[in-house]
C-alpha positions as CSV (number, residue, x, y, z in Angstrom):
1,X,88.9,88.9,171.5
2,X,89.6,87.1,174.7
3,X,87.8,89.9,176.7
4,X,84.6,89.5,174.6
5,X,84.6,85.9,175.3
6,X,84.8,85.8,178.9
7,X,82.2,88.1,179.0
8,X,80.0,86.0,176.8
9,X,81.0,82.7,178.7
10,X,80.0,84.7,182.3
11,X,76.4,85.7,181.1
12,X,75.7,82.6,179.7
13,X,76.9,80.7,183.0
14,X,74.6,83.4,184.8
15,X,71.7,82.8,182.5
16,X,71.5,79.3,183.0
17,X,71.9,79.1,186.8
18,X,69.3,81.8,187.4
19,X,66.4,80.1,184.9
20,X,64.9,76.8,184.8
21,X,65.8,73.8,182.9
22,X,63.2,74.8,179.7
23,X,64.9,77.9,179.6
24,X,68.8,76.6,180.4
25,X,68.0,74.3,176.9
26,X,66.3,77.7,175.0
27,X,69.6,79.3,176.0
28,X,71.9,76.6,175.3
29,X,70.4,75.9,171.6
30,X,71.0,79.6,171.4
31,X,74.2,79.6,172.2
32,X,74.7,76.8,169.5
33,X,73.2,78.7,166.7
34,X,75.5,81.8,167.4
35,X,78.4,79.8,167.4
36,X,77.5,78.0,164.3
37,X,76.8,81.1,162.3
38,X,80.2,82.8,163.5
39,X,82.0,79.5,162.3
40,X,80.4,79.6,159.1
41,X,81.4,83.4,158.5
42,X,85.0,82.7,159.4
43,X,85.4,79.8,157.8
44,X,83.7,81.4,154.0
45,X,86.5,84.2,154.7
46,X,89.4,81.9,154.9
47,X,90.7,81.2,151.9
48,X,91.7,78.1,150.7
49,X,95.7,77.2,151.4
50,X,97.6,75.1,148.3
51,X,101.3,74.9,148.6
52,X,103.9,73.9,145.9
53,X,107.0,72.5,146.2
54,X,108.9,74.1,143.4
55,X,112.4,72.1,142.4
56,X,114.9,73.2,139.9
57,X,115.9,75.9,137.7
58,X,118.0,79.0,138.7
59,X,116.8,81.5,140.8
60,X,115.8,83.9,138.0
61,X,113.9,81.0,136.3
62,X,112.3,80.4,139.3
63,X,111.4,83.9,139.6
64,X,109.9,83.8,135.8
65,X,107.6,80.8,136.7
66,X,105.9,82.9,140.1
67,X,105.6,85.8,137.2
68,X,104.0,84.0,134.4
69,X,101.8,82.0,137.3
70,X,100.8,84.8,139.4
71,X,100.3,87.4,136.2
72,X,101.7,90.1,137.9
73,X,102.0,92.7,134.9
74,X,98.0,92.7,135.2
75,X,98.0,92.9,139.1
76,X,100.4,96.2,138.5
77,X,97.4,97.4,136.1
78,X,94.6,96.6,138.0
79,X,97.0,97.6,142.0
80,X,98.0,101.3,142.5
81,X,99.8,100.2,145.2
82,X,102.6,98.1,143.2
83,X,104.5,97.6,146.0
84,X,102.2,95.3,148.2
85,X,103.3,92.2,146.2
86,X,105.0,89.8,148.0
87,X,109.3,89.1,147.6
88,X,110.4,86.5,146.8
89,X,113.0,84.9,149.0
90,X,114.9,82.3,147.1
91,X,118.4,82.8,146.6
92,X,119.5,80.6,150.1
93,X,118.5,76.8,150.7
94,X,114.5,76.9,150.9
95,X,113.2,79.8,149.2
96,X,109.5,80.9,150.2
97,X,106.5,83.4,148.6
98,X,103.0,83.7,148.3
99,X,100.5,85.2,145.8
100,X,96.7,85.1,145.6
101,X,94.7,83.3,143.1
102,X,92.2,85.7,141.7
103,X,88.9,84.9,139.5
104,X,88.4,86.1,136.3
105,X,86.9,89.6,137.0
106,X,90.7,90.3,139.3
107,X,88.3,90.9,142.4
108,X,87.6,87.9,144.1
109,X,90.2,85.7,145.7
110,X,89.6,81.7,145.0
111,X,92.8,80.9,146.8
112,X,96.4,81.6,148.2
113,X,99.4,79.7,147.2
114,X,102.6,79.2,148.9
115,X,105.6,78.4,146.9
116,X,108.8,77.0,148.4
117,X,111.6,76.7,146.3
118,X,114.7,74.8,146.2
119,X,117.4,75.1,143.6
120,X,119.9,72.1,144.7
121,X,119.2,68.6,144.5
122,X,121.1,68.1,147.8
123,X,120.7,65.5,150.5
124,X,121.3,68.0,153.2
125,X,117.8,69.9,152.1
126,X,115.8,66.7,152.9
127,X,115.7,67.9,156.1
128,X,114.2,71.1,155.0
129,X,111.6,69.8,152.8
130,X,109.9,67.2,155.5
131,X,108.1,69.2,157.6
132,X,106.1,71.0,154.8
133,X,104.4,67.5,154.1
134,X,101.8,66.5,156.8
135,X,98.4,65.0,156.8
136,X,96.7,68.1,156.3
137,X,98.8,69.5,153.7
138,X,99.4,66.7,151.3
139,X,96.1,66.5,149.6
140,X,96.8,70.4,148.8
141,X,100.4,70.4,147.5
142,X,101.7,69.9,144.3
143,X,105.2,69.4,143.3
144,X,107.2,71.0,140.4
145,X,110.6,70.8,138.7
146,X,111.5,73.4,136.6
147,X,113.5,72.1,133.1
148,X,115.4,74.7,131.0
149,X,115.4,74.0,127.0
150,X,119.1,75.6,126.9
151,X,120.7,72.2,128.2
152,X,117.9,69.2,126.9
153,X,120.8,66.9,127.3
154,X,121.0,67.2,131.4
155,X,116.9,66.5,131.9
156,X,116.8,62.9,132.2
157,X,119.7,63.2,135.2
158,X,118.4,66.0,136.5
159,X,115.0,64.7,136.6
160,X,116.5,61.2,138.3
161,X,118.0,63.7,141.0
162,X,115.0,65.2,142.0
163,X,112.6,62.2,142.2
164,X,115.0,60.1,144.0
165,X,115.4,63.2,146.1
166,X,112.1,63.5,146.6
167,X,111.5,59.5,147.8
168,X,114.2,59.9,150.5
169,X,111.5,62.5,152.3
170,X,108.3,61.0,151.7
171,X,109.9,57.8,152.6
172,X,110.4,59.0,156.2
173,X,107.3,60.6,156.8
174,X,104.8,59.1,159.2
175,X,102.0,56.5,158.7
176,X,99.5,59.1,158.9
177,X,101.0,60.8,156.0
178,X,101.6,57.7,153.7
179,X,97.9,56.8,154.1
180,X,97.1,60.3,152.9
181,X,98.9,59.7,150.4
182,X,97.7,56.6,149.0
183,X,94.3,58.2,149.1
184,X,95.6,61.1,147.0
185,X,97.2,58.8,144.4
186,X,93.8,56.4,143.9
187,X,91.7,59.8,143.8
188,X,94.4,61.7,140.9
189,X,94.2,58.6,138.9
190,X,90.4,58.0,138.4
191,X,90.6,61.5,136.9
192,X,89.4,61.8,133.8
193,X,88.8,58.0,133.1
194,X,84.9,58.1,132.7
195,X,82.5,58.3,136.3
196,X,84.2,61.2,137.9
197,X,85.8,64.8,137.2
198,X,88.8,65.8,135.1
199,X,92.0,68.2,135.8
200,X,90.1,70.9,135.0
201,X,87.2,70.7,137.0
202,X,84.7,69.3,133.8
203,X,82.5,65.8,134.2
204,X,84.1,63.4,132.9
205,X,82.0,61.3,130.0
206,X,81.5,57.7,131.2
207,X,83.0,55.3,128.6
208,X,81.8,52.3,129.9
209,X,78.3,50.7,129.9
210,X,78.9,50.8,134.5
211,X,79.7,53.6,135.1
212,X,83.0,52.0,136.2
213,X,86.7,54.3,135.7
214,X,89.1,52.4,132.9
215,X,92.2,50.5,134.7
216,X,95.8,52.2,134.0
217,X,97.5,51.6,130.5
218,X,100.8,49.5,130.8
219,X,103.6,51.9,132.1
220,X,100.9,54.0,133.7
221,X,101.2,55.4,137.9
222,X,103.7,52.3,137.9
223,X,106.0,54.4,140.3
224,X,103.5,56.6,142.4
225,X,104.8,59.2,144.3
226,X,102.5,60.0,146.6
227,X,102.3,63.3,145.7
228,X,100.9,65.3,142.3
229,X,104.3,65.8,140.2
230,X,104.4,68.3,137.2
231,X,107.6,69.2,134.5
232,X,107.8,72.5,133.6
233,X,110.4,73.0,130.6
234,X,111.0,76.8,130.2
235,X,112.7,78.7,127.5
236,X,111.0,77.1,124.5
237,X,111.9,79.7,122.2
238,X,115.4,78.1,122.4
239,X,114.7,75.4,120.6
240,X,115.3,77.2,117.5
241,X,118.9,78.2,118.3
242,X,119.3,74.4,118.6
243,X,117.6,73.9,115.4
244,X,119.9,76.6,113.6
245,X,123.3,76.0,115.6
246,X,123.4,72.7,116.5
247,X,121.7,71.2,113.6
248,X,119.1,69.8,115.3
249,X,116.0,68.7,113.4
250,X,112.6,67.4,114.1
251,X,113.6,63.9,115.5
252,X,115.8,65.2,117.9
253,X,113.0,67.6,119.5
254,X,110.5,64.0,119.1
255,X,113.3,61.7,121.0
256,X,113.6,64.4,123.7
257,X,109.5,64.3,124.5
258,X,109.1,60.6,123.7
259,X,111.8,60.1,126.7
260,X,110.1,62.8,129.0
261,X,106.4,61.2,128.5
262,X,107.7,58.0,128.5
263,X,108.9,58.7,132.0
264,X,106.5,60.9,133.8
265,X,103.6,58.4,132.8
266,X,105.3,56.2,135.5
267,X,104.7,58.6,138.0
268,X,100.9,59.7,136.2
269,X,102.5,63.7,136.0
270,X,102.1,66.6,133.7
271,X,104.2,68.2,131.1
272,X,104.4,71.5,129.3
273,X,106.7,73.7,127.8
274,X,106.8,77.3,128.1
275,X,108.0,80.7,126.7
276,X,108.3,83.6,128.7
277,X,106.8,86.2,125.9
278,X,104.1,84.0,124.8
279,X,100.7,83.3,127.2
280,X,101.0,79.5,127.6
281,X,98.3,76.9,129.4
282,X,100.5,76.9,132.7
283,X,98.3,78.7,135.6
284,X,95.4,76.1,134.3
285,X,97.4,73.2,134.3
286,X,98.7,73.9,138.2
287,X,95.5,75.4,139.4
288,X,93.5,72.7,138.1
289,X,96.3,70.5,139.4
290,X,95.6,71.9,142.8
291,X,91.7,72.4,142.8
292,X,91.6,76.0,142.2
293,X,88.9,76.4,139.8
294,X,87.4,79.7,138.6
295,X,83.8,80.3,139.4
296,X,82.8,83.1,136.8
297,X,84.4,81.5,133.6
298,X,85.7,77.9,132.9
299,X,89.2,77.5,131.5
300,X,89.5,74.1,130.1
301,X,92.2,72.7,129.9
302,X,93.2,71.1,126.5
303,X,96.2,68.9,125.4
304,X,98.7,69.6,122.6
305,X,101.4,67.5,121.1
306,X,102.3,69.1,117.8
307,X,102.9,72.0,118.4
308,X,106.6,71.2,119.2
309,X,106.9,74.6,121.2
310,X,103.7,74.6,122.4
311,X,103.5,71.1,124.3
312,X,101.1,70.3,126.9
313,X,100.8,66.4,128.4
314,X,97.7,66.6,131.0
315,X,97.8,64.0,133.8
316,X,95.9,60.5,133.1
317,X,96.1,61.4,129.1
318,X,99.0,59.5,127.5
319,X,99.4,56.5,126.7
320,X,102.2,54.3,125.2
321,X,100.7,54.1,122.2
322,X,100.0,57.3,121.3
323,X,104.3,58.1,122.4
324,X,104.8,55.6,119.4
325,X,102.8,56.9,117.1
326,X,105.1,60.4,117.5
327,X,107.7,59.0,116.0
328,X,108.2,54.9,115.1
329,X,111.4,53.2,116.4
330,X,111.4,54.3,119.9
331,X,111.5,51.0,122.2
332,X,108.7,52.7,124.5
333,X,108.9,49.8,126.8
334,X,112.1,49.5,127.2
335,X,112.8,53.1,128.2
336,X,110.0,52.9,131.0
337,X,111.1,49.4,132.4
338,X,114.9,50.8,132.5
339,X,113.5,53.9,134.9
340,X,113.6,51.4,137.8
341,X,116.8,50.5,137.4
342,X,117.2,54.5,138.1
343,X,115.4,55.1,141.0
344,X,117.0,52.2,142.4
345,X,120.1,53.9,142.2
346,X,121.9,55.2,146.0
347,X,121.0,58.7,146.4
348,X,123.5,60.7,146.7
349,X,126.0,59.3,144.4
350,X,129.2,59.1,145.7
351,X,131.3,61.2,143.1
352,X,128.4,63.9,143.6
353,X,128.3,63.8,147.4
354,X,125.9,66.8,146.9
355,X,128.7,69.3,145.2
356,X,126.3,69.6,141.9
357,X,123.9,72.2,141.0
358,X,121.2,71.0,138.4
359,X,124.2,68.6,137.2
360,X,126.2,71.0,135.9
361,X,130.2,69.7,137.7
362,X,132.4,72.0,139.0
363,X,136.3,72.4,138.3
364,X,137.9,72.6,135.0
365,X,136.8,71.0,131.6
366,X,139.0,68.8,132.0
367,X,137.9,67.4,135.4
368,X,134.0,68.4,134.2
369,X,134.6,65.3,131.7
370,X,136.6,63.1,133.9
371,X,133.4,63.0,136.1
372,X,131.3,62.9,133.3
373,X,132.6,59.1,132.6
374,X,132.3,58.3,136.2
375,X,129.1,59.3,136.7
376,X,128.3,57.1,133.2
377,X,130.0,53.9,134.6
378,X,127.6,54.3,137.7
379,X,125.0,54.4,135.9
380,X,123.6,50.8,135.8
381,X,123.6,48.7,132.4
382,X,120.5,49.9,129.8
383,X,119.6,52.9,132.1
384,X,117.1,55.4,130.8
385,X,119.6,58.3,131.8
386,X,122.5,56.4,129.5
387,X,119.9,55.8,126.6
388,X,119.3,59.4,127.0
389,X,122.2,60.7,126.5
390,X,123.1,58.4,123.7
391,X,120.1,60.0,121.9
392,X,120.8,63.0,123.1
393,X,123.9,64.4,123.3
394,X,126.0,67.2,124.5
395,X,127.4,69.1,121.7
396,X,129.9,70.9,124.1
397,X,131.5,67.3,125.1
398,X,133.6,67.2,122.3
399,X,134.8,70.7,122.5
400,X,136.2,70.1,126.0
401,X,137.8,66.6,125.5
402,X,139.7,68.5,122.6
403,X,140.5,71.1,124.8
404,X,141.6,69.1,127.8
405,X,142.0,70.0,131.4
406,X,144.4,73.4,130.1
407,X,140.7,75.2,129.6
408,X,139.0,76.8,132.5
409,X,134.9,76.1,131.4
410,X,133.6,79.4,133.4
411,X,136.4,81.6,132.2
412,X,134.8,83.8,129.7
413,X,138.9,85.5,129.6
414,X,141.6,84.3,127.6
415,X,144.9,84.7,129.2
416,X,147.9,85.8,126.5
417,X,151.8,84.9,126.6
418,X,153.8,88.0,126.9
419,X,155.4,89.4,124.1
420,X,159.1,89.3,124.3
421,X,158.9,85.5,125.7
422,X,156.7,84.9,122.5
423,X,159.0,86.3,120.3
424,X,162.0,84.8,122.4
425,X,160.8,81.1,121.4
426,X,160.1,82.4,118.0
427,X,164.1,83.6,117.4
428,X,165.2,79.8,118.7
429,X,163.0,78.2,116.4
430,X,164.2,80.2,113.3
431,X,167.6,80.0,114.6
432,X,167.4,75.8,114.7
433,X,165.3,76.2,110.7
434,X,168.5,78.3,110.0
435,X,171.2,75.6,111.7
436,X,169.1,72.7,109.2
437,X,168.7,74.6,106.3
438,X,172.5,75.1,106.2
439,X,173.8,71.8,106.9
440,X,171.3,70.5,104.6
441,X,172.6,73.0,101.4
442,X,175.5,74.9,102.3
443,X,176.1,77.9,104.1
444,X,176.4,79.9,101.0
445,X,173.0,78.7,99.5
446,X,171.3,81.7,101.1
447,X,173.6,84.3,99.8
448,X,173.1,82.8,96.2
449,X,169.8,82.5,95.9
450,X,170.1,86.4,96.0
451,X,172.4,87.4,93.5
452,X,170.9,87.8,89.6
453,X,170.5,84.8,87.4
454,X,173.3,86.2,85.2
455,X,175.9,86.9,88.0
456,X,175.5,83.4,89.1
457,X,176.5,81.9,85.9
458,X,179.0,84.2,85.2
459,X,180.8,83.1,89.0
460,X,179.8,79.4,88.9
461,X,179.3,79.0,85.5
462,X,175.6,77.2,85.8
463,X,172.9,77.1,88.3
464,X,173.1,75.2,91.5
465,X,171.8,71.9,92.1
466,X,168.7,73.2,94.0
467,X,167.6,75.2,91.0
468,X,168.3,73.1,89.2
469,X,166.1,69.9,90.8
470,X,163.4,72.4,91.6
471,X,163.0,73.7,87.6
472,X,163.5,70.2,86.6
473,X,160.7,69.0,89.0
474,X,158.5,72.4,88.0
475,X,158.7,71.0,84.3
476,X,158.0,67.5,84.8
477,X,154.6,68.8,86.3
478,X,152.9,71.2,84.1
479,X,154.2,70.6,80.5
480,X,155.1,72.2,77.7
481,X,154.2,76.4,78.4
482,X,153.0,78.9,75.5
483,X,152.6,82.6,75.8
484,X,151.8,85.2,73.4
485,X,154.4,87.8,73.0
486,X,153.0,90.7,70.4
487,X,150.3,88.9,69.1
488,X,152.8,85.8,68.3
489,X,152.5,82.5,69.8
490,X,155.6,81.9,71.6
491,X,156.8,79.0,73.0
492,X,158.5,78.7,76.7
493,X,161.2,75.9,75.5
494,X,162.0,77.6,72.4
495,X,162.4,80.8,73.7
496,X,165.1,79.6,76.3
497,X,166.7,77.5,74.2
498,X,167.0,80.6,72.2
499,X,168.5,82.6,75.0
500,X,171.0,80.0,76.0
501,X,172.4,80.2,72.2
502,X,172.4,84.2,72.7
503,X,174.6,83.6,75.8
504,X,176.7,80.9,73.7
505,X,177.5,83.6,70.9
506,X,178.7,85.9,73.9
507,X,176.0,88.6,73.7
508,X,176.2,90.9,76.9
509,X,173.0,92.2,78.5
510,X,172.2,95.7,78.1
511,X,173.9,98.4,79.9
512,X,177.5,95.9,80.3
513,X,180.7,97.2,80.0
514,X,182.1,95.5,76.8
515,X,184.2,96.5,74.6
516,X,183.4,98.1,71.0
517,X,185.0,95.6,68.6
518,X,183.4,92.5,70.1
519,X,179.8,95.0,70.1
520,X,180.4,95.6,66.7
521,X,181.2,91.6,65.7
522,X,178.3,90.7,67.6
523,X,176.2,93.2,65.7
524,X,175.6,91.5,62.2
525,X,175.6,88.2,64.5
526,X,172.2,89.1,66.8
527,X,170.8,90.6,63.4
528,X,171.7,86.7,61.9
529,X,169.7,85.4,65.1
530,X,167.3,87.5,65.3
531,X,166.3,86.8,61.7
532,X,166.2,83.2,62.5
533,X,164.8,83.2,65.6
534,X,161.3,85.1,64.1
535,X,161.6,82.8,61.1
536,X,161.2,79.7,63.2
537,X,158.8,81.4,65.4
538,X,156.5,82.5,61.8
539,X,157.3,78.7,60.6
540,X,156.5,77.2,63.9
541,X,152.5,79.5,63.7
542,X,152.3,78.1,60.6
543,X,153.5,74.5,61.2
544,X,150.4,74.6,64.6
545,X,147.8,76.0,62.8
546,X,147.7,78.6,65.4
């Protein structure tokens, strides 16, 4: 290339010394017209650069946002050549990829995207994110912070982190840049508001008489960034594990996006949840958000707040009274006047000092909720965070104040005492039962209680006092007891009344040593009983009615 354009620059120079001044100007407006034509076919062939600044997430969820934005499963249809597409570089600091924005017949190239990623809300990254944002740049990037429905609870602190992040570096850019800025901001918010374009690309209908773009709403681009923002909550699908193990029902799912909207209409950004297996309105929302618009078919873009799964907030389309009319009780003003008391927090905070990742604490439980309540007391009076996570709370946080700090929260083991000190402190606990129990009753209380009824009366001559309390006590509780005994109704008291006059007469169990005579005497006297006993029984049926 540089050989080519010496030689072009020497023949012109020649031409134009060796002619005369009619033909030096032919030349020379020549000259121009070549040069214009070559600009104009290098410049159609460059595409057009967008860059976004994605925040948040993991680095898997990161990697699931480039998939579901950059459709690769249909690039790997429509490529042989699967392995042209880019890596992504994201697990260290700033994280970087690239992918081309293709129309809808998958041959022509509209754009090419950048994507820089950064996982940790740390000061130390500032540094990292500053020079991506220059004159040139800003009106073409778009910032996005990726949400995760598995912790809901954590959004409102997370999303504080970020923003206040993200003021510390456009705070110390140049004046060139914040003037770029401001002229992004007043373009983004006549969007849609009647006289000029929307997201998508579409006319906007005028709705006034001149032509003339309706003012904000109250609580509307109140707290500018500078910069387009979108919210990206992923993993939708678990909103139905919340609903079916943490009980949650619908006006837990409306607080949560009443809070979210309420907030991001101070910065005039975007919201929409997504769900990996279902197609979802995201690559319209952020290629509309950064210009990219397809030439063959038009995608509009349309807003959805019912379907609770499904929600999508375009910039420039809420309001505060369409948050209320969601669900009724929500103080909509206070929650967006108590967001400046939030962003005027210090960034970092100085129990943080930058050792969190997407506010999750390090250490054990028990130091996890220890800095839980500090990082509550710092928060200022009224806060949006605090509100939030009155309304929405951490089901976990009771778990591991009960558990204390004797819990590891990332151990997924559970470590077991050894078995002969287990059953060491065991023996020394029966063996102190064992000392109480016997200078409570007696030493020879055990060794009675195992001996037949009739052996015990026959050494002691009655039952013990423990029997006796505890038959006494049995008694007082459940009455007067009846059985049926061979189709006879048989009373409980009778029948051991009964006994006890057996026992009186001297009658011997069976299989007892006695001798004949008294066998014999007692003979015709259990035949006496016996004759009585079923007599009373027969008169006692008949006495009942039973």
């Amino acid at each position: 290339m540089a050989g080519n354009t010496n030689r072009y620059s020497s023949y012109t120079t020649a031409s134009v010394g060796s002619g005369s001044d009619g033909k030096n100007g032919e030349k020379a407006e020549k000259k121009d017209l070549w040069s214009s034509m070559l600009d104009g076919v290098a410049s159609a062939k460059r595409l057009p650069e967008k860059n976004i600044i994605l925040l948040g997430g993991t680095v898997d969820s990161q990697r699931e946002f480039f998939e579901s934005l950059s459709n690769n499963e249909l690039r790997r249809t429509l490529d042989r050549n699967a392995s042209r597409m880019p890596p992504v570089a994201n697990s260290f600091a700033l994280g970087y990829t690239y992918y081309d924005v293709l129309d809808a017949d998958q041959e022509d190239t509209l754009a090419r995207i950048s994507l820089y990623t950064l996982t940790n809300p740390s000061p130390s990254f500032a540094s990292l994110l500053k020079p991506l944002l220059t004159p040139q740049t800003i009106p073409n990037t778009l910032v996005v912070i990726l949400l995760d429905w598995s912790q809901p609870w954590k959004w409102m602190r997370q999303l504080r982190e970020w923003i206040l992040l993200l003021r510390t570096v456009l705070i110390s850019l140049s004046h060139e840049c914040m003037a770029t800025m401001e002229e992004v901001m007043l373009s983004w918010r006549e969007r849609g508001r009647g006289g000029g374009t929307n997201l998508d690309g579409t006319t906007a209908l005028p709705v006034a008489d001149d032509g003339v773009a309706l003012p904000p709403g109250p609580g509307e681009w109140e707290d500018a960034l500078g910069i387009p923002l979108c919210v990206v909550a992923q993993n939708a699908e678990k909103m139905e594990y919340l609903e079916k193990t943490q009980s949650w029902k619908e006006e837990e799912f409306d607080v949560v996006l009443q809070f979210m909207r309420t907030v991001l209409l101070r910065h005039g950004a975007s919201l929409i949840y997504t769900t990996p297996s279902l197609p979802s309105q995201l690559p319209s929302l952020i290629h509309s958000s950064l210009g990219i618009h397809s030439l063959l078919k038009k995608q509009p873009l349309k807003h959805n707040v019912i379907d609770r799964d499904k929600i999508v907030v375009p910039p420039n389309w809420d309001s505060w009274g369409k948050i209320r009319v969601l669900r009724e009780g929500f103080d909509v003003e206070r929650v967006s006047n108590a967001w400046t008391a939030d962003l005027d927090q210090p960034f970092p905070h100085p129990q943080s000092n930058g050792n969190t990742s997407n506010g999750e604490p390090n250490g054990e439980s028990g130091e996890a909720v220890h800095d839980q309540e500090e990082e509550d007391d710092d928060d200022p009076q009224g806060s949006t965070v605090r509100l939030y996570e009155l309304s929405v709370q951490d089901p976990t946080m009771d778990a591991l104040q009960l558990a204390g700090r004797d819990t590891h929260s990332t151990e997924l083991e559970v470590k077991s005492e050894d078995t002969q000190a287990f059953l060491g402190k065991q023996l020394k606990q029966l063996e102190t039962f064992k000392k109480q129990h016997d200078e409570t009753f007696g030493q020879d209380f055990g060794s009675s209680r195992n001996k037949p009824f009739k052996k015990i009366e026959e050494d002691e001559g009655a039952l013990d006092p423990y029997t006796r309390t505890t038959e006494a006590k049995v008694l007082e509780h459940i009455g007067p007891v009846q059985f049926n005994m061979g189709g006879i109704q048989v009373d409980a008291d009778d029948m051991v009344q009964r006994l006890k006059d057996r026992q009186a007469y001297g009658t011997s169990e069976p299989g007892s040593p006695t001798d004949e005579v008294g066998a014999e005497a007692n003979a015709q006297m259990d035949t006496e009983n016996l004759q009585a006993f079923f007599q009373g029984l027969m008169n006692r049926k008949s006495g009942t009615g039973k």
